[in-house]
C-alpha positions in Angstrom: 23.4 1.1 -14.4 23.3 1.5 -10.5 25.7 4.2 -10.8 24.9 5.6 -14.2 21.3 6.9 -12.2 22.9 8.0 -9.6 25.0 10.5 -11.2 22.4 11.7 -13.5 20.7 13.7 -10.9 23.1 15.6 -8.8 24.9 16.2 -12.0 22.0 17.9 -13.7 21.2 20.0 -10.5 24.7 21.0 -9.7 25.0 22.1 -13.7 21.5 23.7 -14.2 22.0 25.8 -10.6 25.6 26.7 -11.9 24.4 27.8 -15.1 21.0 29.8 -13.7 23.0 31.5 -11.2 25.1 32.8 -13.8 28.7 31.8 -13.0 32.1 32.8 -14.6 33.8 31.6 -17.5 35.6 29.1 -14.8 32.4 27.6 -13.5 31.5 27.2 -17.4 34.8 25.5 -18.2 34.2 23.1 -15.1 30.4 22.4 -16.4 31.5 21.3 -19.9 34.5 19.3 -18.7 31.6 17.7 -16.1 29.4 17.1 -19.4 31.8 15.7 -21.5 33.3 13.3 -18.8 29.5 12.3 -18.3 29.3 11.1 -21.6 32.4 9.4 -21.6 31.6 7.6 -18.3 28.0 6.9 -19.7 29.7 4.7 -22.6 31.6 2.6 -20.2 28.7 2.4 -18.3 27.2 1.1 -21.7 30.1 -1.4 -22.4 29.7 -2.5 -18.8 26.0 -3.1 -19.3 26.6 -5.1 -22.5 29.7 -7.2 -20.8 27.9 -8.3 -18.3 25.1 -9.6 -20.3 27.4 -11.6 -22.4 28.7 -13.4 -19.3 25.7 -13.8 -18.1 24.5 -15.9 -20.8 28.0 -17.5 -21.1 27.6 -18.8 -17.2 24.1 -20.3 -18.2 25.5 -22.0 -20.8 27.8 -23.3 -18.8 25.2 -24.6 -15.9 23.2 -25.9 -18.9 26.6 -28.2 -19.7 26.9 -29.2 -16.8 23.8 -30.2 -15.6 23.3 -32.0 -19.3 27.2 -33.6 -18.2 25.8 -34.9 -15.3 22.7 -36.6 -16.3 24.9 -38.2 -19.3 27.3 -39.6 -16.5 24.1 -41.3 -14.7 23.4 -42.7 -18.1 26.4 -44.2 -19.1 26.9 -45.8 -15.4 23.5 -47.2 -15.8 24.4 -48.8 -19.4 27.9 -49.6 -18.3 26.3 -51.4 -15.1 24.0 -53.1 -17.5 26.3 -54.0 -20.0 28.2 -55.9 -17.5 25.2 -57.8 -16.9 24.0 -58.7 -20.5 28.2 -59.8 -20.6 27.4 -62.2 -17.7 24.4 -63.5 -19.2 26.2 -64.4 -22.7 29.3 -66.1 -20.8 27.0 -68.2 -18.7 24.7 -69.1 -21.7 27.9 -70.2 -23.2 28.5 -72.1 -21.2 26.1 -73.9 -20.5 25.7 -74.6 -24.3 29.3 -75.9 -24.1 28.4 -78.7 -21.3 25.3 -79.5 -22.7 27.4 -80.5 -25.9 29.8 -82.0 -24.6 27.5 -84.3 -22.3 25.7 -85.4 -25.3 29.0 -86.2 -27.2 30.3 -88.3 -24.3 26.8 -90.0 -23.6 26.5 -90.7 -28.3 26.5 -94.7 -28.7 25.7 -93.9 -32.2 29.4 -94.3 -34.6 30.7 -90.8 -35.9 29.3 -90.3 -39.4 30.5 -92.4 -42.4 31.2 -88.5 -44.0 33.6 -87.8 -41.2 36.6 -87.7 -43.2 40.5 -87.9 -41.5 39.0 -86.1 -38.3 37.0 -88.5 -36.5 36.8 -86.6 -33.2 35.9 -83.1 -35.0 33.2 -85.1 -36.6 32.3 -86.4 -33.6 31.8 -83.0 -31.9 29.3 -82.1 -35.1 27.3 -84.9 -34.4 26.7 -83.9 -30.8 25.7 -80.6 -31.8 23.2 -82.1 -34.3 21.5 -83.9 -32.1 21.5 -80.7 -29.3 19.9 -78.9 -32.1 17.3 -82.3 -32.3 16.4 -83.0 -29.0 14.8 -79.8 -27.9 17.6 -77.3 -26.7 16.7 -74.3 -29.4 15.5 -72.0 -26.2 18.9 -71.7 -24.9 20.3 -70.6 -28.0 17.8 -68.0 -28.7 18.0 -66.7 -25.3 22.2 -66.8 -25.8 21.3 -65.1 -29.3 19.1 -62.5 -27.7 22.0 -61.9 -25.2 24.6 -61.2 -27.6 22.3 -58.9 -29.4 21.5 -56.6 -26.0 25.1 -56.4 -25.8 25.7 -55.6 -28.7 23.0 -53.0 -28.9 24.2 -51.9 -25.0 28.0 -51.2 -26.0 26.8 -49.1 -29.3 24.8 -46.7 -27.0 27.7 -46.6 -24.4 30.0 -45.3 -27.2 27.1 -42.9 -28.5 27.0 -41.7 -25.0 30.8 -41.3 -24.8 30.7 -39.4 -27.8 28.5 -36.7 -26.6 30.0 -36.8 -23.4 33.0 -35.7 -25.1 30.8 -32.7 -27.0 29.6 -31.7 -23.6 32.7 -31.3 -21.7 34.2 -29.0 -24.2 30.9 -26.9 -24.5 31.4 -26.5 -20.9 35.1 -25.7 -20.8 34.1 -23.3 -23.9 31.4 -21.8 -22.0 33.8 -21.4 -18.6 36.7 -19.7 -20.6 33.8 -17.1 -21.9 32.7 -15.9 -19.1 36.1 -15.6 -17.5 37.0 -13.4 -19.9 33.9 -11.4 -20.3 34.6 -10.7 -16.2 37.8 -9.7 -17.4 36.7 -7.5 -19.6 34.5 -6.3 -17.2 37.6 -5.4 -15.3 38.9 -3.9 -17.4 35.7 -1.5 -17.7 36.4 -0.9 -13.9 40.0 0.0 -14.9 39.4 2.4 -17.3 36.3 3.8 -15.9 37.7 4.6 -12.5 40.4 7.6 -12.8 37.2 9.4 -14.5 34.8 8.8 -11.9 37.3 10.6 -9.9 38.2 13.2 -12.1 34.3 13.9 -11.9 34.0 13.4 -8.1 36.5 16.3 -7.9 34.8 18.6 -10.5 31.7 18.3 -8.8 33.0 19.0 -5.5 34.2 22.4 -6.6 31.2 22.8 -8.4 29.3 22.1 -4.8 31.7 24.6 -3.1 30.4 26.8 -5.9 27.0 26.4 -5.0 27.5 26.9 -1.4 28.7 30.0 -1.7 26.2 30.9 -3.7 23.6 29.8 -1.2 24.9 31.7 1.5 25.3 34.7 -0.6 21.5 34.5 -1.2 20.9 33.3 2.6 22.3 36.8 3.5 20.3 38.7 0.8 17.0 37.0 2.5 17.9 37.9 6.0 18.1 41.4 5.1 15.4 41.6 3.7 13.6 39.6 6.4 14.7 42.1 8.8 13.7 45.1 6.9 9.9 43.0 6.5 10.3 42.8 10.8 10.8 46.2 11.5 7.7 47.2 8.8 5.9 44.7 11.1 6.6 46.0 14.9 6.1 49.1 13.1 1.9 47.8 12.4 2.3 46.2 15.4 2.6 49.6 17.2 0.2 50.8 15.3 -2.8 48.2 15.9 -2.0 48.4 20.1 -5.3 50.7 20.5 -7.9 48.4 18.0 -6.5 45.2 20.2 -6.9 47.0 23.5 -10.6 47.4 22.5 -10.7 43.6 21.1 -9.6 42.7 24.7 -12.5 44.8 26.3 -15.0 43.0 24.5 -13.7 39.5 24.9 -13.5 40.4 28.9 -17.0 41.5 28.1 -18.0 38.6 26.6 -16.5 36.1 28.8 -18.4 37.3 31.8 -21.3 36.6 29.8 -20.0 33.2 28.9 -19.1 32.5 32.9 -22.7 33.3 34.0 -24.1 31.0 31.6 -21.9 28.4 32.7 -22.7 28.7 36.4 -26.7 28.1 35.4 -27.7 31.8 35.0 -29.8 32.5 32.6 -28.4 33.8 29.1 -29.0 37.0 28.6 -29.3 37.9 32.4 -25.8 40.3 31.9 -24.8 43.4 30.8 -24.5 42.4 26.5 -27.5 43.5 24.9 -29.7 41.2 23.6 -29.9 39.5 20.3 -32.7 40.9 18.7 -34.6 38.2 16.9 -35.5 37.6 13.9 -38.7 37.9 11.5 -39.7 34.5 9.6 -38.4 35.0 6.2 -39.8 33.2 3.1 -37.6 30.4 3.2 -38.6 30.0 7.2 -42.6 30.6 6.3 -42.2 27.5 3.7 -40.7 25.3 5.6 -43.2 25.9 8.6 -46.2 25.4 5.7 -44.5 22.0 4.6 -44.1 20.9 8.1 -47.8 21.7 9.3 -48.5 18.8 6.8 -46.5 16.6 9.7 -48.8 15.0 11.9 -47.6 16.5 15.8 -45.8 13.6 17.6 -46.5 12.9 21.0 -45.1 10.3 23.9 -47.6 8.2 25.9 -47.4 10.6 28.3 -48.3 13.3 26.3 -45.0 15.0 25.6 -45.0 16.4 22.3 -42.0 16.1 19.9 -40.2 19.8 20.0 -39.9 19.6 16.1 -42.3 19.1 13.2 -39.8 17.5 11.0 -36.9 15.6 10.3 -33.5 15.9 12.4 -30.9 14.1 13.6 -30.5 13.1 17.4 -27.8 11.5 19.9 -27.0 11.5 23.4 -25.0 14.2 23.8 -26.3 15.5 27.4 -22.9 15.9 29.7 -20.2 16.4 27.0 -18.3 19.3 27.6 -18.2 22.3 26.2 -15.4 24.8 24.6 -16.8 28.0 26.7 -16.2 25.5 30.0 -19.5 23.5 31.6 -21.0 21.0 30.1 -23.8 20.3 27.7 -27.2 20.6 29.5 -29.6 19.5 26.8 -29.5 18.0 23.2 -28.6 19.5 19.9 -31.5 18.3 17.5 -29.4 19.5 14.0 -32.8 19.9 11.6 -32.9 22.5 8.2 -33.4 26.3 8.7 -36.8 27.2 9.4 -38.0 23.6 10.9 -40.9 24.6 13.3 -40.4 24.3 16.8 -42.8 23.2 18.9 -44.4 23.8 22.3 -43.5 20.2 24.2 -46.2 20.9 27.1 -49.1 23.5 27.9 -47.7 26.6 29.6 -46.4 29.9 29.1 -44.0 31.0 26.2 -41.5 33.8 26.4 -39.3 34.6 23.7 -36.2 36.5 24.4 -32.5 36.5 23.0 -29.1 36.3 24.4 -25.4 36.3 23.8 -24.5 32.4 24.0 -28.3 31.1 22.3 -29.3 34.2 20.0 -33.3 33.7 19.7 -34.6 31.5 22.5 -38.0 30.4 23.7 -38.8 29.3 26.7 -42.1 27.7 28.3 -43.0 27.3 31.7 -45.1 23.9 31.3 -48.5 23.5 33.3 -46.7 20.6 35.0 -44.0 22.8 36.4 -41.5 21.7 33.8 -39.5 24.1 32.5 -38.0 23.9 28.5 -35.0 25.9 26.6 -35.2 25.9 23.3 -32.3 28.3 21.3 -30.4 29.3 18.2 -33.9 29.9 16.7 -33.7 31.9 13.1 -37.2 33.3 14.0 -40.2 33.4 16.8 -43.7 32.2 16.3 -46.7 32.7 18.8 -44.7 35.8 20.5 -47.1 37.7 23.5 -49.3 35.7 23.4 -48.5 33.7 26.6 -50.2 30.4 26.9 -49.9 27.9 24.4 -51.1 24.1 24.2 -48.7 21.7 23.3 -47.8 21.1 19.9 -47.9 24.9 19.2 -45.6 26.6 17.2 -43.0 28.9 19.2 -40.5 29.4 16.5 -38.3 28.1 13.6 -34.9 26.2 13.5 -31.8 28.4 12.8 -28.0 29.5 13.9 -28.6 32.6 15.8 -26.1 32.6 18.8 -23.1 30.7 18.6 -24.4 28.1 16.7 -23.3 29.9 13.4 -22.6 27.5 10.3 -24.9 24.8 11.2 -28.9 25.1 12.1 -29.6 22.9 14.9 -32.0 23.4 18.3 -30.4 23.1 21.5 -33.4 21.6 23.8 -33.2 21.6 27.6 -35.5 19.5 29.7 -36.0 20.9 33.3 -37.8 18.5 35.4 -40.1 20.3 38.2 -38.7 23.5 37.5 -35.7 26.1 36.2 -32.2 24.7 37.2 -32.9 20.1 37.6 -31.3 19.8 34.3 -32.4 15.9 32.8 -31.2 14.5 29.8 -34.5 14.8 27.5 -32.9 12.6 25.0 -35.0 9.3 26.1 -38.3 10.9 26.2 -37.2 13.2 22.8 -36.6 9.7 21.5 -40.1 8.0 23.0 -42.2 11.5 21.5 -40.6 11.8 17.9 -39.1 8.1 16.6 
């Protein structure tokens, strides 16, 4: 079976990729012979199959014998053993029946019978067995009666078990001599089955050497073509030099931006134009009408929490950054148009830049300074101071925060530039 699957596969590959790639009238010769010594291969493989199964079941009869043989040995030792015993008993009940008898004859005063006849001594010996019957010895010849009977008994089962012994050793011999010649039929199978296994090994290897060729062939068609696909390519290649060049001018652009920001300028502060912001849209002004339901959250101290809704929040303060730096606030990841909130008294200014898009930033009575970014609109723009808990925009992606709304809050104790991680006091004000 083992080998019956594993021919099936290449076979059908090697003949369908013969067949599609449209060989001669050789190749098709080769195919059919291929077929038709599959089939034939496929009934041995059948036989085989069925062979083995026969002397399969032939060896488990056997082992069944056997092991039946066996116990039946055990048996018959056990009864022969025991039959030797029971023999003992009888021979020693005997005689011990004979002494008692002859004791009493030779202790009788009483005269032989008057019935004796010509033999006086055979009379004699009757008499003494009368009286042993008499005077009380009937349990010794039961028990020598029960003897004879176990024995009896004993040696019918010993030649009942020497009977089937017999039935059991040629059941076994009959089941041996099956499967030796179901394993030489198997064989056989071998036998006949071999010089066309190699008939097809060979068929198939020029089929393979068929195939290769064919390969290559198309290997060489692809390359071509590949080459010809190349030279179309340098040829676009060329052509796109200038749009790339321009590309590169605005990364190198960009970049400087990205540098400054990184060295704790302000974003914005370069030559890129600012972001112009955005203008609270009607998904922004009804989000900012469900949050005004919100009571404003505050810290012991005061510190309002920056939004006026639900977000998520984790120490993220330190982690690098793709751009190079590292993370100087929190990312507070909330829906679009979540109000933001003014976290202390002070001055608002609103103004966009490359990195953050629309930021606001207040400069706290306390002298604290706050950045909050990515907004998708402003809120309370000119109009300077605000008290804490006012509104100074709405959460969005503006900046490089595109795909997911989030603000990114900065906490700047005593002043521009003392970076803090806000996210313990962020925690205290809003959870």
């Amino acid at each position: 079976m083992r080998r019956k699957l594993l021919l099936g596969l290449p076979i059908a590959l090697l003949l369908a990729m013969s067949s599609a790639s449209g060989a001669q009238s050789e190749v098709e010769q080769v195919r059919a012979t291929v077929t038709a010594l599959q089939d034939e291969i496929d009934g041995y493989l059948d036989q085989l199959i069925a062979t083995q199964a026969r002397a399969d079941a032939a060896g488990v009869r056997y082992w069944e014998a056997d092991l039946a043989l066996y116990e039946l040995n055990v048996e018959i030792v056990e009864l022969s053993e025991r039959i030797v015993g029971i023999d003992a008993e009888v021979a020693a009940l005997r005689q011990q029946m004979v002494q008692i008898a002859v004791q009493r004859y030779i202790d009788s005063t009483e005269p032989p019978s008057i019935l004796a006849g010509d033999d006086i001594n055979h009379q004699a010996a009757v008499d003494a067995l009368a009286r042993f019957v008499r005077e009380g010895s009937l349990d010794i010849i039961d028990d020598y009666r029960r003897a004879k009977d176990d024995l009896d008994e004993a040696q019918a089962q010993l030649a009942e078990r020497a009977r089937h012994q017999q039935e059991l050793i040629g059941q076994a011999a009959s089941a041996a001599a099956t499967v030796q010649a179901e394993l030489n039929a198997i064989g056989d199978v071998y036998l006949e089955i071999a010089p066309r296994l190699y008939e097809q090994d060979r068929l198939l290897d020029a089929l393979e050497e068929e195939e290769r060729r064919r390969i290559e062939e198309e290997l060489r068609r692809r390359q071509a073509e590949e080459a010809r696909r190349l030279e179309a390519a340098r040829a676009a290649a060329i052509a796109a030099d200038e749009s790339l060049r321009a590309t590169q001018e605005a990364a190198r652009i960009a970049g400087e931006e990205v540098a400054r920001a990184a060295a704790g300028g302000e974003p914005g502060d370069g030559a890129l134009p600012p972001v112009r912001p955005g203008e609270p849209s009607e998904a922004t002004a009804a989000s900012a009408a469900a949050a005004s339901a919100l009571p404003v959250l505050a810290a012991a101290s005061g510190w309002v929490c920056p939004l006026a809704g639900p977000f998520s929040h984790f120490d993220d303060f330190g982690d690098p950054r793709h751009y190079g730096g590292w993370h100087k606030g929190n990312d507070l990841i909330a829906p679009t148009g979540t109000p933001v909130l003014a976290v202390e008294s002070g001055r608002v200014e609103h103004r966009a830049n490359r990195i953050g898009g629309n930021s606001a930033y207040i400069f706290a009575d306390s002298g604290n300074y706050y950045y909050n970014t990515h907004l998708s609109a402003y809120e309370n723009v000119g109009t300077g101071w605000v008290p804490a808990g006012a509104v100074i925009g709405y959460v969005g992606d503006s900046g490089n925060a595109a795909g997911l709304p989030h603000l990114h809050f900065e906490y700047h104790l005593g002043g521009r530039g003392n970076h803090i991680n806000p996210y313990p006091i962020v925690h205290e004000a809003c959870f």
